[in-house]
N, C-alpha and C positions, 0 to 999 in steps of 0.2 A: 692954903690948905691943899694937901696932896693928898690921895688915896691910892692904896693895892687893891686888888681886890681877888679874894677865894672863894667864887662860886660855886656850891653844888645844892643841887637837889633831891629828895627821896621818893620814890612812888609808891604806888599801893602796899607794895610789901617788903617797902624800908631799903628797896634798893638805890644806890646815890646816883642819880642821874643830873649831868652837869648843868648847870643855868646858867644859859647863853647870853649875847650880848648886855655883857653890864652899860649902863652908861651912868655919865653925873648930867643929870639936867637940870642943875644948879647950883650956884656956889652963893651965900652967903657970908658976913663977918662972924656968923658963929654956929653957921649951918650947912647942911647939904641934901640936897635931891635924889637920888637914885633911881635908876629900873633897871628891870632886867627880864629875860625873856627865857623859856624853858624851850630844849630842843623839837623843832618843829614850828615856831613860834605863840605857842599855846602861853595866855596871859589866863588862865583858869583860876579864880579863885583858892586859895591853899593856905594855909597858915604858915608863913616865913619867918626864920630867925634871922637877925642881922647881927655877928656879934664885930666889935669894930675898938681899937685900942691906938692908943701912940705908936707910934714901931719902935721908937725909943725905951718903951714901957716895957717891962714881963710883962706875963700873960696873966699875972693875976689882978692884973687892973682891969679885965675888958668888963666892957658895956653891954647891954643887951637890948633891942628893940624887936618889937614884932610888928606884921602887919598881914593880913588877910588879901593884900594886891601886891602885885609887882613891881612895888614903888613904894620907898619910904621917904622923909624928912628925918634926918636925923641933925638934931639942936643942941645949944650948948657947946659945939667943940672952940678949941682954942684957936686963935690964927698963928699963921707958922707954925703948924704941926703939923707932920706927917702923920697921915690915919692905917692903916689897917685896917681890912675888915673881909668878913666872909656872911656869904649869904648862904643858908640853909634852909630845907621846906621840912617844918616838921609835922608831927600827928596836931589834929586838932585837939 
């Protein structure tokens, strides 16, 4: 399982501020770990979107998860397939 990845962030007043080092801090047979870090290294609490798709795929298949940390588990994918994904900070 491979990953891209299209990080950004928004702040108080919806402007996209980039979210910095992504990493995979795990790989399993039909899962993966994620973090990431907003500029400055602030891990602050925030409501995140994760949207994340085959790259093989249109876009009208993606996935969506949320998480309120700078880390998610995202489950269920396939092995041998390339992921896509972009991480977002949206309103609560």
């Amino acid at each position: 399982m491979l990953c891209s990845c299209n990080a950004t962030a928004a702040d108080a007043v919806g402007v996209m501020k980039r979210v910095t080092s992504v990493w995979v801090a795990e790989v399993g047979a039909d899962y993966v770990s994620l973090g990431w870090r907003l500029p400055g290294g602030s891990t602050d609490a925030q409501l995140y979107e994760v949207s994340y798709w085959a790259s093989d795929e249109d876009d009208s298949k993606i996935s969506l998860a949320h998480s309120v940390y700078a880390n998610i588990t995202l489950r269920g994918l396939l092995p041998r397939i390339v992921y896509s994904l972009r991480v977002r900070q949206t309103k609560r």
